[in-house]
Kinemage of the C-alpha trace (Angstrom):
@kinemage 1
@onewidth
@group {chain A} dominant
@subgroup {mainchain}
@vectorlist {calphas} color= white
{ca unk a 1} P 77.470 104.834 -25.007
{ca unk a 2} L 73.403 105.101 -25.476
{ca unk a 3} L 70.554 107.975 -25.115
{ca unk a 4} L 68.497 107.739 -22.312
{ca unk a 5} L 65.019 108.164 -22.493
{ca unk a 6} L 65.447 111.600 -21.479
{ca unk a 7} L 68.619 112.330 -23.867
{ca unk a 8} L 66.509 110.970 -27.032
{ca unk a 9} L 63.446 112.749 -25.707
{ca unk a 10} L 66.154 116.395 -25.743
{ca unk a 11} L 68.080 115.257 -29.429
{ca unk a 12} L 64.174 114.931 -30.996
{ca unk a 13} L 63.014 118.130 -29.654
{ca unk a 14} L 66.090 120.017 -30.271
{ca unk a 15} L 66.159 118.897 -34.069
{ca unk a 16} L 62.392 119.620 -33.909
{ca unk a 17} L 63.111 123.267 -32.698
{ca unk a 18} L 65.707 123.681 -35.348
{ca unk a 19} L 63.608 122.205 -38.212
{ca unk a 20} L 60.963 125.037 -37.076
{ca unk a 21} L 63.296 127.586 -37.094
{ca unk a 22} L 65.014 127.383 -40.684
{ca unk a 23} L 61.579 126.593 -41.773
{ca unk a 24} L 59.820 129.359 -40.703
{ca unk a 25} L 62.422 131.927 -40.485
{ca unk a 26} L 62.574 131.745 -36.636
{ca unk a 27} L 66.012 132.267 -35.434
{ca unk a 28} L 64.885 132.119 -31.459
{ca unk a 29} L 63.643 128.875 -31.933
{ca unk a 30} L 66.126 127.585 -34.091
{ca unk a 31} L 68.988 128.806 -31.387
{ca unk a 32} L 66.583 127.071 -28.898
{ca unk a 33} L 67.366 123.635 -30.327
{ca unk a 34} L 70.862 124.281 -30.976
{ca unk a 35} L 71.446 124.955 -27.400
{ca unk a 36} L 69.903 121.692 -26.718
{ca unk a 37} L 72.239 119.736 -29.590
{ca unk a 38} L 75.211 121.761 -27.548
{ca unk a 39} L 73.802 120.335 -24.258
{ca unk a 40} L 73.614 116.564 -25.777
{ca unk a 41} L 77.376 117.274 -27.446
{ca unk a 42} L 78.798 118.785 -24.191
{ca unk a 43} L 76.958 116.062 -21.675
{ca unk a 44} L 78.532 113.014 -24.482
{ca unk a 45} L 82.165 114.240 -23.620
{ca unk a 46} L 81.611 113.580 -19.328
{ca unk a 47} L 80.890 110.301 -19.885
{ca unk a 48} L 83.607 108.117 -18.610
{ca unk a 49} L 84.571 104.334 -19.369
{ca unk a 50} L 84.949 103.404 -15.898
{ca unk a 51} L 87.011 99.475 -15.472
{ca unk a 52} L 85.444 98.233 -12.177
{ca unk a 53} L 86.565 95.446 -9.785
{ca unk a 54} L 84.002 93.567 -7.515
{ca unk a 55} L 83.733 91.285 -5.015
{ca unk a 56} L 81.292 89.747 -2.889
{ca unk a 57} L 81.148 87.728 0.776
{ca unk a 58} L 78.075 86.015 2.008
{ca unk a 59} L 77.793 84.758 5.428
{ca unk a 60} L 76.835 81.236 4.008
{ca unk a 61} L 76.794 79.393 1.129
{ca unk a 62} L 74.130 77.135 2.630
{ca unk a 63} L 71.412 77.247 4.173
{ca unk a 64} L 67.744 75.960 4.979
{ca unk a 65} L 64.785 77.336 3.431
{ca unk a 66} L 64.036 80.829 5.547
{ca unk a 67} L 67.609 81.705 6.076
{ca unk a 68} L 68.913 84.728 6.043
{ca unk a 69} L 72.233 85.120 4.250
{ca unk a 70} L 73.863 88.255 4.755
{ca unk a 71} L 75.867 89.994 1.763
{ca unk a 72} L 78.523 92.382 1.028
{ca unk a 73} L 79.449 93.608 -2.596
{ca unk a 74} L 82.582 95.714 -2.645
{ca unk a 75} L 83.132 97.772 -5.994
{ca unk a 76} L 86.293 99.375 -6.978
{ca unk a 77} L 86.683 101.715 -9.722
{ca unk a 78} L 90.817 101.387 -10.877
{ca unk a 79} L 91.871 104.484 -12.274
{ca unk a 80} L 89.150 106.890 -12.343
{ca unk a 81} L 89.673 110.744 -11.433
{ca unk a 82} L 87.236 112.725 -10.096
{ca unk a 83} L 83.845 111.591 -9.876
{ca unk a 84} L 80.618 110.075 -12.076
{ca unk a 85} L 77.099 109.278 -11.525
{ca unk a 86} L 76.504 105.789 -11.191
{ca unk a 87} L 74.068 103.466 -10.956
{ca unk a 88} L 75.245 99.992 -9.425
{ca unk a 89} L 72.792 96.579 -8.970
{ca unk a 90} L 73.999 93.189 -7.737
{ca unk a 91} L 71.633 91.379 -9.751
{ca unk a 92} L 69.314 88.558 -7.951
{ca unk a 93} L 67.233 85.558 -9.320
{ca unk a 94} L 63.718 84.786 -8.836
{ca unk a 95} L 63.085 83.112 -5.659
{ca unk a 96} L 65.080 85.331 -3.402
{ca unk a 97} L 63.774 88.421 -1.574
{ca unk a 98} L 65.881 91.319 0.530
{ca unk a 99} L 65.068 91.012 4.008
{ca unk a 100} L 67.022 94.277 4.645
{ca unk a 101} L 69.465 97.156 2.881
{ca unk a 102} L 69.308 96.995 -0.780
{ca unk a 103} L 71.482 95.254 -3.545
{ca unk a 104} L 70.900 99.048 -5.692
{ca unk a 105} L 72.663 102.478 -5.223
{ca unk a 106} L 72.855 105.694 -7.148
{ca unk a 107} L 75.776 106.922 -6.256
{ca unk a 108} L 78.599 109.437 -7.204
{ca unk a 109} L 81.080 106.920 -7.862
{ca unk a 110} L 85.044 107.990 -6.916
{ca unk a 111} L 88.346 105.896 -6.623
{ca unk a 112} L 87.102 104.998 -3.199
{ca unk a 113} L 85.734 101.392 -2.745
{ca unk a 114} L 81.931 101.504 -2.539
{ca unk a 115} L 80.719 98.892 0.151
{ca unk a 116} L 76.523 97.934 -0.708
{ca unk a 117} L 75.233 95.569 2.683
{ca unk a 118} L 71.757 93.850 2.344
{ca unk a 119} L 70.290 90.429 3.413
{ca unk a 120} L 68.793 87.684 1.242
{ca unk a 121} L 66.329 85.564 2.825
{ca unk a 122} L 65.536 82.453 0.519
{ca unk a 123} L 61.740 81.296 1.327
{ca unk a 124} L 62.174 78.430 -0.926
{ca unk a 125} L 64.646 75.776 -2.052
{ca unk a 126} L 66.855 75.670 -4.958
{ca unk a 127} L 70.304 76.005 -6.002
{ca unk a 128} L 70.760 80.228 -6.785
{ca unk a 129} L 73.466 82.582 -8.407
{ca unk a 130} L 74.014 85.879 -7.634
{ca unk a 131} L 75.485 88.240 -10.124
{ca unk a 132} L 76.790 89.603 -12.027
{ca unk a 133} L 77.302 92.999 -11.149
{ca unk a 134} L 75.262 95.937 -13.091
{ca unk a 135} L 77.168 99.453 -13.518
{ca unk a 136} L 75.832 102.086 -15.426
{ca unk a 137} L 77.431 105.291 -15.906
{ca unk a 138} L 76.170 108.545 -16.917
{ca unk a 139} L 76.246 112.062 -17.220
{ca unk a 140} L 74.769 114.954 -14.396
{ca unk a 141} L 72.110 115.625 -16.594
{ca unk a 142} L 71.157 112.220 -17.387
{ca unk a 143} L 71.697 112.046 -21.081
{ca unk a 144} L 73.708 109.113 -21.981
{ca unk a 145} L 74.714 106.126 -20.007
{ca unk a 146} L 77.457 103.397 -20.340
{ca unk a 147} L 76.853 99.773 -19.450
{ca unk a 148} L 79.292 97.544 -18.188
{ca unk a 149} L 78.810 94.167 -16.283
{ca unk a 150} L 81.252 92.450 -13.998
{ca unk a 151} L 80.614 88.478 -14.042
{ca unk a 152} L 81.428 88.078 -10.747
{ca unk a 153} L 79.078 85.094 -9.319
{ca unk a 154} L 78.370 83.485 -6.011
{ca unk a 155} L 76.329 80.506 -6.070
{ca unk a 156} L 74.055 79.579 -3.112
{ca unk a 157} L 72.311 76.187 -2.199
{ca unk a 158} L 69.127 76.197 0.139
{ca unk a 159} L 67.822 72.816 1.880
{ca unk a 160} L 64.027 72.225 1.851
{ca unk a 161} L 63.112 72.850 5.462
{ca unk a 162} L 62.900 69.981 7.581
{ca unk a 163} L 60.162 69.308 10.198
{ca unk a 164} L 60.630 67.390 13.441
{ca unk a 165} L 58.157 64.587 12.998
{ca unk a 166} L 59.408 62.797 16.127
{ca unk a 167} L 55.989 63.208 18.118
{ca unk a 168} L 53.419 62.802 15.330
{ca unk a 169} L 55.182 59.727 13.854
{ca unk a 170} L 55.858 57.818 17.392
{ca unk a 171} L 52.361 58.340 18.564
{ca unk a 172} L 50.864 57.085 15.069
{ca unk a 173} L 50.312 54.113 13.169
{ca unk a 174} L 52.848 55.009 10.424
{ca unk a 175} L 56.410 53.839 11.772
{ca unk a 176} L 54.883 50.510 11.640
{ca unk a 177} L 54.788 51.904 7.504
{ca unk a 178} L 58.310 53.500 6.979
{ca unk a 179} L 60.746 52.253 9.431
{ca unk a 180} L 62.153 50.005 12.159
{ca unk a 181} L 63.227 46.384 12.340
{ca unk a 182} L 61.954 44.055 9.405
{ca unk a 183} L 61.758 40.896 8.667
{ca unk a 184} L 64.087 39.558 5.851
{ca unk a 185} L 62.870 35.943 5.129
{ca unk a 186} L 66.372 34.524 5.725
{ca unk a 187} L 67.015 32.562 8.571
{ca unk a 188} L 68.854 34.285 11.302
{ca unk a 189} L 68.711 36.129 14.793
{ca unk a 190} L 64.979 37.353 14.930
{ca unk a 191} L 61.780 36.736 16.836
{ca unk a 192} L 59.627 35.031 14.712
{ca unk a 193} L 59.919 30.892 14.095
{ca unk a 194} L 61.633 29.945 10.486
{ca unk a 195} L 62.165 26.540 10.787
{ca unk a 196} L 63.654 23.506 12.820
{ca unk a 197} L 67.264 22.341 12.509
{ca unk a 198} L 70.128 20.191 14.220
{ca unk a 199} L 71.911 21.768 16.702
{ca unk a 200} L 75.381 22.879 15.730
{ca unk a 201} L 78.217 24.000 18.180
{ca unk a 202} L 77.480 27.845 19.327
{ca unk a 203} L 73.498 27.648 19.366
{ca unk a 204} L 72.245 29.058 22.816
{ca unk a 205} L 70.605 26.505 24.987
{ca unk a 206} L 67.457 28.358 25.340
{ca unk a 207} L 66.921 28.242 21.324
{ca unk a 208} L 66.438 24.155 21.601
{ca unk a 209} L 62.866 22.828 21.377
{ca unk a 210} L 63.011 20.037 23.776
{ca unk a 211} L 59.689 18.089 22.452
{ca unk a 212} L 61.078 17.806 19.253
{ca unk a 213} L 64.767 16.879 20.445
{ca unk a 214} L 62.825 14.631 22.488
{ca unk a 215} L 60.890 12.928 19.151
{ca unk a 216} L 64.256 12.962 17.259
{ca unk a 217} L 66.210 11.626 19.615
{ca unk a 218} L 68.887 14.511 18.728
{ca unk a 219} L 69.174 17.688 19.923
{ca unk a 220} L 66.605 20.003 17.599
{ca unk a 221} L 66.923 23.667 17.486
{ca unk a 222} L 64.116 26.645 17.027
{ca unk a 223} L 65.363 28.396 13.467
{ca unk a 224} L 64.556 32.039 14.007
{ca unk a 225} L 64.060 34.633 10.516
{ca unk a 226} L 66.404 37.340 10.779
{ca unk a 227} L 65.488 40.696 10.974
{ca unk a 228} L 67.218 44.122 9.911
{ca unk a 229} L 67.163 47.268 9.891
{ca unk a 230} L 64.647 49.072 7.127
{ca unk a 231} L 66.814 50.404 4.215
{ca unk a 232} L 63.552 52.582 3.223
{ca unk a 233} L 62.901 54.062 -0.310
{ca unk a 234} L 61.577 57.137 -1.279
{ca unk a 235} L 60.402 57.097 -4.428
{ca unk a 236} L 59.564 60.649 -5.693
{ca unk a 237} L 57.809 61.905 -8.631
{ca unk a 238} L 60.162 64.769 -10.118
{ca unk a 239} L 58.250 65.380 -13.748
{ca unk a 240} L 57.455 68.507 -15.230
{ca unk a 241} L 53.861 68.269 -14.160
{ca unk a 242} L 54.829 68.634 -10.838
{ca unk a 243} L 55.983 72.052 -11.049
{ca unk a 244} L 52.420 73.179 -11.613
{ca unk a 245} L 51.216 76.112 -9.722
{ca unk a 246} L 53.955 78.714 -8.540
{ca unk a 247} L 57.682 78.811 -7.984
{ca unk a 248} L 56.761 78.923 -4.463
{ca unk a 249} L 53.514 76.830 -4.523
{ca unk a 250} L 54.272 73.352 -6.444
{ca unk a 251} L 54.622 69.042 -5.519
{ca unk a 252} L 58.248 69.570 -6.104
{ca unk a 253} L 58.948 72.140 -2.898
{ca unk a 254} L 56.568 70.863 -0.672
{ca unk a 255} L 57.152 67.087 -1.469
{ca unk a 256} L 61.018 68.091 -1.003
{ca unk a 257} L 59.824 69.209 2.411
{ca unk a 258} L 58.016 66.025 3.604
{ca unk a 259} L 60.872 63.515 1.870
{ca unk a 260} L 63.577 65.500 3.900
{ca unk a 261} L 61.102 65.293 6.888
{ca unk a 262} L 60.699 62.112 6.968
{ca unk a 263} L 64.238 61.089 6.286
{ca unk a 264} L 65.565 62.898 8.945
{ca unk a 265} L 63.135 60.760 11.282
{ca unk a 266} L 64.511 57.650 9.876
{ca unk a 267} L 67.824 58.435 9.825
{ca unk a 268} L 67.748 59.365 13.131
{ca unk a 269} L 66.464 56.068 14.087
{ca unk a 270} L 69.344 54.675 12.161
{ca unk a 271} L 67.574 53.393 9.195
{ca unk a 272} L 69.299 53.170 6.132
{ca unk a 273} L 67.537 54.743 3.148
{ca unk a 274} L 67.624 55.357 -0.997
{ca unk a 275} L 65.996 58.320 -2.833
{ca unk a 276} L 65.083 57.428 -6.161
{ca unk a 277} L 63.511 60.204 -8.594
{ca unk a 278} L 61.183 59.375 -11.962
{ca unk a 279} L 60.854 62.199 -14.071
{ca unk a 280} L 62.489 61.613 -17.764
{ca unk a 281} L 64.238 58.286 -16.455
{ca unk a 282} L 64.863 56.776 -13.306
{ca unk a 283} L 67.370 58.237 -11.157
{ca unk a 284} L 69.013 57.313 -7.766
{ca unk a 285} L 71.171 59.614 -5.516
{ca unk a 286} L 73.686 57.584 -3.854
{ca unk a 287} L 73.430 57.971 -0.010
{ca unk a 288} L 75.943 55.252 1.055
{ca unk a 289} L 79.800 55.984 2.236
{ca unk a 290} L 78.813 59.470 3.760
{ca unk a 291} L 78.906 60.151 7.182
{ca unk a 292} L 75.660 62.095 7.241
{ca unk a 293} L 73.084 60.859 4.305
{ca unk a 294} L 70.853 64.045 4.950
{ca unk a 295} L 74.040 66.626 3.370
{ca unk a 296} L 73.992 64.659 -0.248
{ca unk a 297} L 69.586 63.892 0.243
{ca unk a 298} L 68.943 67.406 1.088
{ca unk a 299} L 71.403 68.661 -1.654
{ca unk a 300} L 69.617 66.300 -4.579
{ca unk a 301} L 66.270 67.808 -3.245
{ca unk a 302} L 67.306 71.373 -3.488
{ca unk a 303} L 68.428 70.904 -7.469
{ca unk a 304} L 65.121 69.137 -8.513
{ca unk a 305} L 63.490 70.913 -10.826
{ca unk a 306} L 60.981 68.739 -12.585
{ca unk a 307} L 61.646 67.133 -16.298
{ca unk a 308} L 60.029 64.731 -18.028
{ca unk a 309} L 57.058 62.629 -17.838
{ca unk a 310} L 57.580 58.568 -16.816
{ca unk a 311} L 54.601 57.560 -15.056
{ca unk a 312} L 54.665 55.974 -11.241
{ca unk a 313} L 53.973 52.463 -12.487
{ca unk a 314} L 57.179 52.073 -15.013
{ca unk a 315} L 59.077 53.480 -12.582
{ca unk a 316} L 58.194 50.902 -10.079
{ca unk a 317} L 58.299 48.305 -12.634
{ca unk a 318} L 62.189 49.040 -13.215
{ca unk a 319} L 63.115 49.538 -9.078
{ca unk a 320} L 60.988 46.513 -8.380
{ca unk a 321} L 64.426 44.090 -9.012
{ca unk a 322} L 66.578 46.396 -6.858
{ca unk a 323} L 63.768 45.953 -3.440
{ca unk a 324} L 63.297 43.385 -1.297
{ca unk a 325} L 60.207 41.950 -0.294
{ca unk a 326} L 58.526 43.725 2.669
{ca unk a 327} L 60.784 46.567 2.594
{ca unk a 328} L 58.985 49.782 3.432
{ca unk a 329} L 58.368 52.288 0.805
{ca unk a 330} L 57.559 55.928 0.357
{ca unk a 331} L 55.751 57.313 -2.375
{ca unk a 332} L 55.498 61.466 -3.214
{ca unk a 333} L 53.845 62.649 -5.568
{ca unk a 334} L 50.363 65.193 -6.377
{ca unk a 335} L 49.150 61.908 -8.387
{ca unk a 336} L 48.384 64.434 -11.310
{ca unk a 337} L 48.320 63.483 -14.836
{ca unk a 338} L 49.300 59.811 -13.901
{ca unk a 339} L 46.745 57.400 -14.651
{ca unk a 340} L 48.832 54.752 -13.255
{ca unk a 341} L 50.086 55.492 -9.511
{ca unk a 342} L 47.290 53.168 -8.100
{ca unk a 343} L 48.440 50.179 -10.047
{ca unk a 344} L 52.201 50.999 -9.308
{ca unk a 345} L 50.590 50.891 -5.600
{ca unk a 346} L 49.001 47.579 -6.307
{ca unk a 347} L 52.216 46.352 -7.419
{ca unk a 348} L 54.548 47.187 -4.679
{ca unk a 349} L 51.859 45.565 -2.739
{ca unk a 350} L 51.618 42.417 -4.221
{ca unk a 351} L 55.367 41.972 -3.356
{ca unk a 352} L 53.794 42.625 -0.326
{ca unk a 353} L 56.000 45.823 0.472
{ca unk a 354} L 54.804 48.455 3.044
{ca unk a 355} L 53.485 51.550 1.166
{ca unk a 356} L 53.158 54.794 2.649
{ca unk a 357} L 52.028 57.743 0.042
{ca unk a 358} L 52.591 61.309 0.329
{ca unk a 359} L 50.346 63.771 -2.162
{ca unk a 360} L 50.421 67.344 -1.561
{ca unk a 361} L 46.693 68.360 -2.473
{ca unk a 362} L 47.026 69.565 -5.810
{ca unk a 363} L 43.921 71.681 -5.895
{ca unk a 364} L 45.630 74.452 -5.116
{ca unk a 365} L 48.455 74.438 -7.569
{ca unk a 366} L 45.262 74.215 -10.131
{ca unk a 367} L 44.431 77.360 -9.422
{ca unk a 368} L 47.819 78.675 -8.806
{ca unk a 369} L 47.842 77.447 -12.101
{ca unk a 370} L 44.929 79.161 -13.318
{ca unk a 371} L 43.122 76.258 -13.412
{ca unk a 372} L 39.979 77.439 -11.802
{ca unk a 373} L 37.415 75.120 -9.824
{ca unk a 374} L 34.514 74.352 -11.395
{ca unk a 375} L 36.097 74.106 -15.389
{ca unk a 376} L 36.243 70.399 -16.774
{ca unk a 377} L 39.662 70.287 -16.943
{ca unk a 378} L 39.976 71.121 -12.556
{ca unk a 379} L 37.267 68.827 -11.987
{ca unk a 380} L 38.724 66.064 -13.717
{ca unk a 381} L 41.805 66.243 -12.280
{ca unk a 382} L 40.955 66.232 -8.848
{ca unk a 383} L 38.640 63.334 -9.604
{ca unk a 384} L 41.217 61.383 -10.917
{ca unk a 385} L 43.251 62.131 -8.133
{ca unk a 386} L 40.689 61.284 -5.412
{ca unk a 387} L 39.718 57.748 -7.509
{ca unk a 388} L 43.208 57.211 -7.043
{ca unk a 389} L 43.276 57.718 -3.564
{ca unk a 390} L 40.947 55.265 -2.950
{ca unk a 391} L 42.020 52.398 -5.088
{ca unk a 392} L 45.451 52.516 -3.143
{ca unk a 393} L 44.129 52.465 0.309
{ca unk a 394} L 42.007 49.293 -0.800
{ca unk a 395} L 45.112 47.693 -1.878
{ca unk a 396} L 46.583 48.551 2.130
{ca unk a 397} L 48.785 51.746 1.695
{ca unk a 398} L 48.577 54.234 4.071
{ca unk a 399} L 47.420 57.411 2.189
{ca unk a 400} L 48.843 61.290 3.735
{ca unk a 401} L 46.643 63.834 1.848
{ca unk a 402} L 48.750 66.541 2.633
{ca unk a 403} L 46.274 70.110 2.949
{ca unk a 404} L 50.091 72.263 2.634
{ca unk a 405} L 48.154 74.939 4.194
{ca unk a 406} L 49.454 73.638 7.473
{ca unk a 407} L 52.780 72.279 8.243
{ca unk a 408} L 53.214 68.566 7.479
{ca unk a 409} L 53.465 68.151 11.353
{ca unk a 410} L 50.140 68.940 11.991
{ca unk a 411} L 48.763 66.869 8.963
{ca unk a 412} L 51.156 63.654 10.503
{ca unk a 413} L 49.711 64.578 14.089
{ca unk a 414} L 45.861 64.626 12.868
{ca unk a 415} L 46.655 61.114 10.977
{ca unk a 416} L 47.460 59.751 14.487
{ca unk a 417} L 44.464 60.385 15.766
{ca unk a 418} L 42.418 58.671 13.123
C-alpha cells in the first residue's frame, strides 16, 4: 500500500499543523492536523487487497496494417465484499491506437464481472502484446492505493499492407525486370535456338532443320534453351539504419509494404520467390512446402525490426553462389549509410541478372530524424544516395525512387509512363 500524491500532500500538512501547534502553544491547529493523521489512519484501514481474474478476446489475432481488432477484457474480483474504488487499464504498446471505447475505467469495483469493450486499429506492422492488466485500488478519499498486475497477454501480428500492382506493373516496362518466363541456359523446351543435335526417338517433326539434315545426310534437330519460371529474390536491407525516422515513418515499414506488394504480383503469376534479409548476417525465410508463400513472407516482414549493419555488396557477394544467372532480382533498401549498394548492383549485373531497386526516399526519415535539410550531415546523405542512384542505372537496373507520400501504386503507375 502507497500515498498518493494527495495522501502525502494531507500526512505533510497534518504533521506541519501539529508541529505548529505544540510549538506555539496552539491547540486549534494542532487538533487540525491530528484530524488529518485520523483521516490518513482511518482511510489506510478501507483499503482492500483485492485477487483479480482477467481475461481477454480479440476478434483477430491477425490482421493487415489498418485493421481494426475489436477487444473485450473481462475482470473478476474473487472474494471481495462490498465495494472499492478502482482504477483498471489494459495496458497497450506503442504503435497501436483506440479507434473506439477505451482500454481505462474508474470504477466502483464489486464481485460482479466488469466487461471494458474498445477497438485497436494497428496503422503499422509489427508483431504486438497486449497486457498485462493494471488494477489499482484505493480509498474514497483518494489517499492510498494498492497495485496489482495480472500478466494476462494476447499477442497480435499485423501484415504490411499490400497494394494491387496488377495495372501499373502490366502496363510498364518492369515485369520484363521481376518476373515471367526466363531463360535457363540449359537445353530444353524454349523458344530461343541452343544448338543442333541428332534426332532421337520422341523429337516432334516440326523441331528438325531440314537443310542441315539435308548436309548431314541424317536427320538433324533444332536444340531449343529451356525456359522456367522466375524464382525471384528479394533481397532486403533490414539494418539498424533503416529504422531511421519514426516508428511509423522508416525503410523498414514502407519497404515491407512494396516487398509484400510486389510478391503478391508475382505470386499470383505463379512465380516462385526467396526473401533474403542483410542486417547483422544474412538471413533467408524459407517460402517452399507452404501452400500460400505470402502467410510465412508477410509474417517475416511484420517481425523485422532492423539490427546490424552488413553492407549491400557482402551480402550479395555471399547469395551470389545460391542465384542463377539471369534470374531477376529485387533490391530494397533507402541506400543510406552504404557506400557500397552501387557496386553490389554492378555485380549482380555482371552475372548479368535482372535488377530492379526499390529506395523509399530517405529525405524524409532525415528529418523525421531530426536531421534537418540544409546541415552537412542531410546534405551528404542524400548526395550519396542520389550518386548512387545513378551509378546503378548506368550499370542497367531499373531504379523506383519511391516519394512514400503517395501509395507505391501511383509511384509504379507514373514509372510506366516514362
Amino acid at each position: 500500500m502507497k500515498l498518493t500524491l494527495k495522501g502525502a500532500l494531507t500526512a505533510a500538512g497534518s504533521g506541519l499543523l501539529v508541529s505548529v501547534g505544540l510549538v506555539f502553544d496552539a491547540p486549534v491547529v494542532g487538533s487540525a492536523g491530528l484530524a488529518g493523521l485520523a483521516l490518513l489512519a482511518a482511510a489506510a484501514f478501507t483499503v482492500k487487497s483485492v485477487d483479480i481474474r482477467a481475461t481477454r478476446e480479440t476478434s483477430s489475432q491477425v490482421g493487415h496494417e489498418g485493421a481494426e481488432v475489436k477487444t473485450r477484457l473481462r475482470v473478476e474480483a474473487k472474494g471481495l465484499r462490498g465495494r472499492v474504488f478502482a482504477e483498471i487499464r489494459d495496458t497497450l504498446p506503442p504503435g497501436l491506437e483506440i479507434a473506439g471505447g477505451s482500454n481505462y475505467v474508474l470504477t466502483a469495483l464489486s464481485a460482479e464481472p466488469l466487461e471494458m469493450d474498445y477497438v485497436l486499429r494497428a496503422p503499422i506492422k509489427g508483431k504486438f502484446s497486449l497486457g498485462p492488466v493494471r488494477l489499482r485500488v484505493q480509498d474514497a478519499f483518494g489517499l492510498f492505493h494498492e497495485d496489482n498486475d495480472v500478466d494476462r497477454v494476447t499477442f497480435l501480428t499485423i501484415y504490411p499492407r499490400q497494394f494491387d500492382l496488377r495495372d501499373a506493373l502490366t502496363k510498364s516496362k518492369f515485369p520484363l525486370v521481376v518476373a515471367g518466363d526466363y531463360i535457363v541456359g540449359q537445353p530444353g523446351y524454349g523458344s530461343s535456338f541452343f544448338a543442333l543435335r541428332e534426332y532421337m526417338t520422341g523429337d516432334p517433326y516440326r523441331s528438325i532443320n531440314w537443310k542441315a539434315s539435308a548436309r548431314s545426310k541424317n536427320f538433324i534437330v533444332n536444340q531449343t534453351e529451356r525456359e522456367t519460371q522466375a524464382r525471384v529474390t528479394i533481397l532486403f536491407d533490414n539494418r539498424e539504419i533503416a529504422r531511421l525516422g519514426t516508428v511509423r515513418d522508416n525503410a523498414i515499414v514502407y519497404g515491407s509494404r512494396a516487398a509484400v506488394s510486389l510478391a503478391g504480383f508475382l505470386l499470383k503469376r505463379r512465380d516462385k520467390m526467396r526473401l533474403i534479409f542483410y542486417e547483422d548476417a544474412i538471413r533467408e525465410v524459407r517460402l517452399t512446402g507452404t501452400e500460400k508463400p505470402i502467410i510465412p513472407l508477410s509474417e517475416a516482414l511484420a517481425d523485422a525490426d532492423g539490427k546490424g549493419a552488413m553492407k549491400a555488396l557482402e551480402a550479395v557477394g555471399q547469395i551470389l553462389p545460391m542465384l542463377k544467372p539471369r534470374s531477376p532480382i529485387i533490391l530494397i533498401s533507402n541506400l543510406l549509410d552504404d557506400g557500397t549498394a552501387s557496386e553490389a548492383v554492378r555485380a549482380l549485373r555482371a552475372y548479368e541478372m535482372r535488377v530492379l531497386v526499390v529506395t523509399p526516399r530517405a529525405g524524409a526519415f532525415l528529418e523525421k530524424a531530426g536531421i534537418a535539410p540544409g546541415t552537412a550531415e542531410y546534405e551528404t546523405a542524400m548526395l550519396e544516395r542520389e550518386t548512387a542512384i545513378a551509378q546503378m542505372k548506368s550499370y542497367g537496373a531499373v531504379v523506383v525512387d519511391w516519394d512514400t507520400a503517395e501509395p507505391i501504386t501511383v509511384t509504379f503507375a507514373r514509372e510506366a509512363l516514362l
